[in-house]
C-alpha positions as CSV (number, residue, x, y, z in Angstrom):
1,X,53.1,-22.4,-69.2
2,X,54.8,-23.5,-66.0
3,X,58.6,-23.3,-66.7
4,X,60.6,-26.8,-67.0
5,X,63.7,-27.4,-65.6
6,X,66.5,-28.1,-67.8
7,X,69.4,-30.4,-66.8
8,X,72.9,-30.5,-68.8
9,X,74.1,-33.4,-70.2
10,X,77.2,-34.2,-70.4
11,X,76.7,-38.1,-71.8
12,X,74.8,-39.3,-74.3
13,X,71.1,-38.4,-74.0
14,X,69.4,-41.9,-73.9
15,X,66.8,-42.5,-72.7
16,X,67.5,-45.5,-69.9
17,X,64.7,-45.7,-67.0
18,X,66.2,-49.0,-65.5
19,X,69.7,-47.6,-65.5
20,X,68.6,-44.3,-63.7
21,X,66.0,-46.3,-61.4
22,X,69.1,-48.3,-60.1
23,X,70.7,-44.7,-59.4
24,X,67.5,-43.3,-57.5
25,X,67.3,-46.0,-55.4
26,X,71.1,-46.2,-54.2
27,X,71.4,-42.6,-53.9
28,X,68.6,-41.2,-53.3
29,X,65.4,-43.8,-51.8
30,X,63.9,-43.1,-54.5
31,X,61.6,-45.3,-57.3
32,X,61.5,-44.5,-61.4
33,X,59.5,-46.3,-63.4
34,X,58.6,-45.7,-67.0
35,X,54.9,-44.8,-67.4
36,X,55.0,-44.5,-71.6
37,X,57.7,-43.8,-74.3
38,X,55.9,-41.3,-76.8
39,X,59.5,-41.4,-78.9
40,X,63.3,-41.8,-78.4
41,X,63.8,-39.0,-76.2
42,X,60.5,-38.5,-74.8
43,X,59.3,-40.7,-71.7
44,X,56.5,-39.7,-68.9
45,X,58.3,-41.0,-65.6
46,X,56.2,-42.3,-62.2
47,X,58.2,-41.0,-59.8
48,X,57.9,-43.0,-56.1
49,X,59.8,-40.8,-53.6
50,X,60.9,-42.0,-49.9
51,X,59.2,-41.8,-46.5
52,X,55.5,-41.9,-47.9
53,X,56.0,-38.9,-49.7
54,X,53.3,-38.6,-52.4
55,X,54.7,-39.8,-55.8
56,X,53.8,-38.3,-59.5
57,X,54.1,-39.0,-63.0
58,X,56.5,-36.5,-64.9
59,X,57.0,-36.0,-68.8
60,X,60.2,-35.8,-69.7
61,X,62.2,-35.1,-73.6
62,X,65.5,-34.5,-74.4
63,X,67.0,-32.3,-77.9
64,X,70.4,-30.8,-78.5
65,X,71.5,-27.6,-76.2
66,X,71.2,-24.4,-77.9
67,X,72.4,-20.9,-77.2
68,X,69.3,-19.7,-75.1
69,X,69.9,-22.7,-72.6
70,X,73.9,-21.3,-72.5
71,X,72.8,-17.7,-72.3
72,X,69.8,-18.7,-69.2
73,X,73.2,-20.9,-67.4
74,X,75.6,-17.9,-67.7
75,X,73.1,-15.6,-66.5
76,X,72.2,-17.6,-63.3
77,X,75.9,-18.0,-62.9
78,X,76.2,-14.1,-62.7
79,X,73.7,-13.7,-60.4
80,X,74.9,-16.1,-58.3
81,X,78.5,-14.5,-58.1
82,X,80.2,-17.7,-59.8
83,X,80.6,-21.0,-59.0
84,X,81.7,-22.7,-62.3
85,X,78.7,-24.9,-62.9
86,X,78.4,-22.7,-66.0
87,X,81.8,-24.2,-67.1
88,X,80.3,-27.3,-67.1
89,X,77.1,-26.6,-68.5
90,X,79.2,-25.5,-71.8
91,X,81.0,-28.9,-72.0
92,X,77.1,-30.6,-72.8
93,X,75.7,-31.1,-76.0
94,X,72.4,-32.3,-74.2
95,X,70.0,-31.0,-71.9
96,X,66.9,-32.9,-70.5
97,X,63.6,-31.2,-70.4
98,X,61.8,-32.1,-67.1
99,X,58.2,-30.9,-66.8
100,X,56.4,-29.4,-63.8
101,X,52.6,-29.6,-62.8
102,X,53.4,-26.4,-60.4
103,X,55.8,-23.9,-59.6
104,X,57.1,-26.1,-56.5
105,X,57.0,-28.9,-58.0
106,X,59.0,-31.7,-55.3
107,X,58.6,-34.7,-58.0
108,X,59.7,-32.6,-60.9
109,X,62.9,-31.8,-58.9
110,X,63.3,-34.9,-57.7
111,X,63.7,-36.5,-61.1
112,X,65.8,-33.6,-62.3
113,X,67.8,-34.9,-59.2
114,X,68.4,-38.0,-60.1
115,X,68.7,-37.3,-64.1
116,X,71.4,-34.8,-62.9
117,X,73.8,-37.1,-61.0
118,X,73.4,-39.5,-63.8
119,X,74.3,-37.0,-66.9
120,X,76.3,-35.6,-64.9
121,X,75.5,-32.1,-65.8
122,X,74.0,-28.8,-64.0
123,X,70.3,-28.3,-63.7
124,X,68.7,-24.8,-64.5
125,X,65.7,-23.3,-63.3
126,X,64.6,-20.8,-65.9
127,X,62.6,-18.9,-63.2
128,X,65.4,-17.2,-61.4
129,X,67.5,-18.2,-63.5
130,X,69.4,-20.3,-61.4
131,X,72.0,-23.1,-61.8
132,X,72.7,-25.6,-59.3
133,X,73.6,-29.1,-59.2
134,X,72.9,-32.2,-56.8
135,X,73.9,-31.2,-53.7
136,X,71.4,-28.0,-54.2
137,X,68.7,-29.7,-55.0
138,X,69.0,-32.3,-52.3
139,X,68.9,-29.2,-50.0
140,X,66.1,-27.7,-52.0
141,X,64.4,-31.3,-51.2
142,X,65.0,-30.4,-47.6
């Protein structure tokens, strides 16, 4: 299985496509539109990015933060040599489970992106591990 990437929430975790289309537009030239709602907290997402940039359809679920996602954050945090994102990561109850068709996966990081700056919260990549937040994966995005 291809890991997910895991973002931190720090708000309620609702599931609100128009709300975080309006954010991917302004901030990032981006397009979200819900595809199909299989539950309350699990959505697949068409993701439309800028500049022609081949779009993709993304599933996407949310459930409560457990120890395992805290023990993957303060491990990335570690490796990385600090940074405090970890800190942050501790104060969410929340974490959004973004799925990926590949191991670079531009859409899936993309919407991770966007759900990011909207929860306001940390997004982990189990692979590494590593923790980053917007800025990085705006980078990452190149």
């Amino acid at each position: 299985m291809t890991p997910r990437y895991l973002v931190f929430s720090s708000s309620a975790a609702r599931l609100d496509v128009a709300h975080w289309d309006v954010q991917a537009q302004r901030f990032f030239a981006t397009r979200l539109d819900l595809v199909g709602q299989a539950g309350p907290g699990e959505a697949r997402i068409f993701v439309t990015p800028p500049r022609g940039e081949p779009g993709g359809e993304r599933a996407l679920s949310t459930r409560p933060r457990d120890g395992a996602d805290l023990a993957l954050a303060e491990e990335a945090e570690v490796r990385a040599g600090g940074g405090g994102l970890v800190l942050l990561a501790r104060r969410c109850h929340a974490v959004w489970l973004v799925a990926r068709d590949a191991e670079d996966d531009r859409i899936a990081l993309r919407l991770a992106m966007i759900l990011a700056s909207v929860v306001l919260g940390p997004i982990l990549d189990a692979r590494g591990p590593e923790l980053f937040g917007v800025k990085t994966a705006r980078a990452k995005l190149g």
